[in-house]
C-alpha positions as CSV (number, residue, x, y, z in Angstrom):
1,X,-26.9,-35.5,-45.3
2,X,-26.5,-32.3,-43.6
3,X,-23.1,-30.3,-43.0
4,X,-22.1,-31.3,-39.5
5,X,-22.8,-35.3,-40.6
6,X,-20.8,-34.2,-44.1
7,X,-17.8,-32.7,-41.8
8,X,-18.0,-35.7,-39.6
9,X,-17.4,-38.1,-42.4
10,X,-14.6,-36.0,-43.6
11,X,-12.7,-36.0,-40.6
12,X,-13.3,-39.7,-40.1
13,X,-12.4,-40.8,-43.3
14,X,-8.9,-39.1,-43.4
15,X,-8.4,-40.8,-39.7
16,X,-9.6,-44.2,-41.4
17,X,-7.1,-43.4,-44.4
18,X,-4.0,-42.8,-41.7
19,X,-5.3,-46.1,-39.9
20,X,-5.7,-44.3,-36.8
21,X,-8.4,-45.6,-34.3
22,X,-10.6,-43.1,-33.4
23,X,-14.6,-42.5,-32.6
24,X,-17.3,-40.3,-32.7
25,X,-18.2,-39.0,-28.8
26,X,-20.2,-35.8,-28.0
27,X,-23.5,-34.7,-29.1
28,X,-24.1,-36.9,-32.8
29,X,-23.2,-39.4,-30.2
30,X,-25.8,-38.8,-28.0
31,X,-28.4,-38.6,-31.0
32,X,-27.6,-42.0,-31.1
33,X,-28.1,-43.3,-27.4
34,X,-29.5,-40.6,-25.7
35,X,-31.9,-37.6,-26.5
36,X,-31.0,-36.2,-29.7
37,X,-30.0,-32.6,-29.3
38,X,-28.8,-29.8,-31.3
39,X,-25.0,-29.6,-31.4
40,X,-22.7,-27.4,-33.9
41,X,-19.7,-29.4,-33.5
42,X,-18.4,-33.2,-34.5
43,X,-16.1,-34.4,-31.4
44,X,-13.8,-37.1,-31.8
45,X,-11.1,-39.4,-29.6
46,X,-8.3,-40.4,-31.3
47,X,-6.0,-42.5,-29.9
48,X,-2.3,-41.0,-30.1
49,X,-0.8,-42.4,-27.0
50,X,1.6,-40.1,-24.9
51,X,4.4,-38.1,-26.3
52,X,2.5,-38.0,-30.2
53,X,0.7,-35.1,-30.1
54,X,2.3,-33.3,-32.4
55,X,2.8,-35.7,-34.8
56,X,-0.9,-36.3,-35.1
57,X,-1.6,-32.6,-34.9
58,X,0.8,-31.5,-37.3
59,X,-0.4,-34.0,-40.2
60,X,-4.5,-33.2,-39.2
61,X,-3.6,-29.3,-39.5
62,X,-2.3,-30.1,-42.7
63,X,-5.7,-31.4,-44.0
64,X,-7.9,-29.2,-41.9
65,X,-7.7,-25.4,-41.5
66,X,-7.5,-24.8,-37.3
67,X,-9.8,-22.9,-35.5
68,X,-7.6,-20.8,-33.4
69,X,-4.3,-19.6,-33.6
70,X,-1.1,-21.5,-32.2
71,X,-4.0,-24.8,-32.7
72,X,-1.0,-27.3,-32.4
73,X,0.9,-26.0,-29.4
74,X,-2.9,-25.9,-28.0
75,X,-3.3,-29.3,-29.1
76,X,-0.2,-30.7,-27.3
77,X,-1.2,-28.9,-23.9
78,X,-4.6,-29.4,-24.0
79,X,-5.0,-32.8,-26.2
80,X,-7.5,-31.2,-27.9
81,X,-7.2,-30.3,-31.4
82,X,-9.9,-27.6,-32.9
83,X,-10.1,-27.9,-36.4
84,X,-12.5,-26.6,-39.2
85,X,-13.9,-29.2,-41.9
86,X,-13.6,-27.7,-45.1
87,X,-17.8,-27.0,-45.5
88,X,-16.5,-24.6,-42.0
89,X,-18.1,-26.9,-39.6
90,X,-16.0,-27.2,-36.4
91,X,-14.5,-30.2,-35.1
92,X,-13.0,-31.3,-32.2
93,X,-10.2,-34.2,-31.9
94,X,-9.7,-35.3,-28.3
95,X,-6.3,-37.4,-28.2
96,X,-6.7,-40.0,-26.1
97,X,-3.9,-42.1,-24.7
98,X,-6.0,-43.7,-21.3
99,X,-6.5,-47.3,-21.2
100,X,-10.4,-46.3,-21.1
101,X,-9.8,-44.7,-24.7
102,X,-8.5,-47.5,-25.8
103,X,-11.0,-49.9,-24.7
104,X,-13.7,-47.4,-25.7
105,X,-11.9,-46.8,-29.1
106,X,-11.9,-50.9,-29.6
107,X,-15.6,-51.5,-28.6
108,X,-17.0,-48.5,-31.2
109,X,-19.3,-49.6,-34.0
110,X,-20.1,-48.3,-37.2
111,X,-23.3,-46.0,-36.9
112,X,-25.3,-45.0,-40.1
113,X,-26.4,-41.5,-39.2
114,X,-27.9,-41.2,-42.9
115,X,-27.7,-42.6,-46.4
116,X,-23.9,-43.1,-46.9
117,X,-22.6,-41.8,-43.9
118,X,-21.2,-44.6,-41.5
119,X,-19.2,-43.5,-38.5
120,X,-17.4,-45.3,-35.6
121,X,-19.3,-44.3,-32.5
122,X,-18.9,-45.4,-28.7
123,X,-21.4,-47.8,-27.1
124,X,-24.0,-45.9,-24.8
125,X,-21.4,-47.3,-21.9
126,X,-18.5,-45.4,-23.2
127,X,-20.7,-42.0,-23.7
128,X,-21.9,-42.3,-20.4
129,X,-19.1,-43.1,-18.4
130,X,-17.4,-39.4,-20.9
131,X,-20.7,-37.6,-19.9
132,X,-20.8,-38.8,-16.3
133,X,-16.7,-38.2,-15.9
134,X,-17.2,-34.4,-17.7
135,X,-20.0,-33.6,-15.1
136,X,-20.9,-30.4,-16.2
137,X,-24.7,-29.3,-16.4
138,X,-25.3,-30.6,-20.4
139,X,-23.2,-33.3,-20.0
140,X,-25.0,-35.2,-16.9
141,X,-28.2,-34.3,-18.8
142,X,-26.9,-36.1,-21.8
143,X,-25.8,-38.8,-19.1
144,X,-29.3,-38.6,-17.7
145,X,-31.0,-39.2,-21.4
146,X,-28.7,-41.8,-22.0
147,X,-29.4,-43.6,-18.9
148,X,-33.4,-43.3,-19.6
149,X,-32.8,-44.4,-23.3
150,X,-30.3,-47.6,-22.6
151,X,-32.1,-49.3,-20.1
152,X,-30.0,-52.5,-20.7
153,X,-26.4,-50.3,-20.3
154,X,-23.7,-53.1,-18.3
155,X,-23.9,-51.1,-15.4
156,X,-20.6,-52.6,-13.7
157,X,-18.6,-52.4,-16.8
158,X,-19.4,-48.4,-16.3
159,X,-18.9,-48.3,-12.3
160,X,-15.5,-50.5,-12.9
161,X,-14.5,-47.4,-15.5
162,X,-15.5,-44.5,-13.8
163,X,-14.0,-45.7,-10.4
164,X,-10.7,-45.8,-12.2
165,X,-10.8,-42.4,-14.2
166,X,-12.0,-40.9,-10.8
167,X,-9.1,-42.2,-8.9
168,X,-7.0,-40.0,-11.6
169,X,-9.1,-36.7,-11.3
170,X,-9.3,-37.7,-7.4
171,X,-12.9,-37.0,-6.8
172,X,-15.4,-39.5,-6.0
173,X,-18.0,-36.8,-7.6
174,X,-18.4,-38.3,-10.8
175,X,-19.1,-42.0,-9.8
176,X,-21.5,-40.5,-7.3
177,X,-23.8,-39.2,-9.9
178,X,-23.4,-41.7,-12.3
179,X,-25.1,-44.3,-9.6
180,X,-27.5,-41.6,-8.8
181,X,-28.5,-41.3,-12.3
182,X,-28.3,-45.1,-13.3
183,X,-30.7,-45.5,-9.7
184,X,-33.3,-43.3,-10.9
185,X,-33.4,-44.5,-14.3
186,X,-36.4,-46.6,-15.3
């Protein structure tokens, strides 16, 4: 297993020790459903809710050295929470509290990335509609792969999704080239 996977698995298993739900997103997700890629990092969402952040922050920074300074008070404004696993592999812990999160949280399935390493990890739905919602150049390439690779994706499960989350960011942008990219898909 090499470090990023071993630093995944850490993380994950102290989430599964605290019972919190959580999931792998980012690029070992994207191995999974899309093109695999090269990624130095391990991203997570954990759900937290609204109003915990600190709670969950303070009790991961006690397991997990932080990879900036003030890493909590970051972590409450930002809900993201940039750790270090303890073989120095970075890892980032979105907290999520949307009702998307949640549904994306419930539907993730355990992935064996190699021999004795099971993770959760969100369906190809969930990673697109995260990909497709970031919209920045990597990310709707990773959309784009995922698309090409998942021919069978519920389509209106991830039009439903990303109509709501764009009615928050208010831009239609993101649903735009999420049907552009599930159109030219094969």
């Amino acid at each position: 297993m090499n470090a990023l996977l071993k630093a995944a698995k850490e993380v994950s298993d102290f989430m599964a020790a605290q019972n919190w739900p959580h999931c792998l997103i980012g690029g070992l997700a994207v191995a999974v459903w899309g093109e695999p890629r090269t990624t130095l990092d391990a991203d997570f969402t954990l759900l937290v809710g609204w109003g915990e952040e600190k709670t969950f922050a303070d009790q991961l920074l006690d397991a997990f050295n932080a990879r900036i300074a003030d890493a909590g008070a970051f972590a409450e404004s930002n809900r993201v929470l940039l750790l270090k696993a303890s073989n120095g592999k970075d890892l980032d812990i979105t907290f999520g509290a949307l009702p998307f999160e949640e549904e994306m949280i419930r539907r993730a399935a355990p992935v064996e990335f190699a021999p004795g390493c099971m993770l959760p990890c969100c369906t190809a739905e969930d990673l697109f509609i995260l990909k497709a919602f970031a919209g920045r150049p990597q990310d709707l390439l990773d959309a784009e792969s995922i698309a090409v690779r998942q021919s069978a994706m519920n389509e209106d499960y991830i039009l439903e999704h990303l109509k709501i989350l764009c009615e928050l960011k208010e831009s239609q942008e993101p649903l735009m080239n999420a049907r552009n990219l599930l159109e030219k898909a094969p």
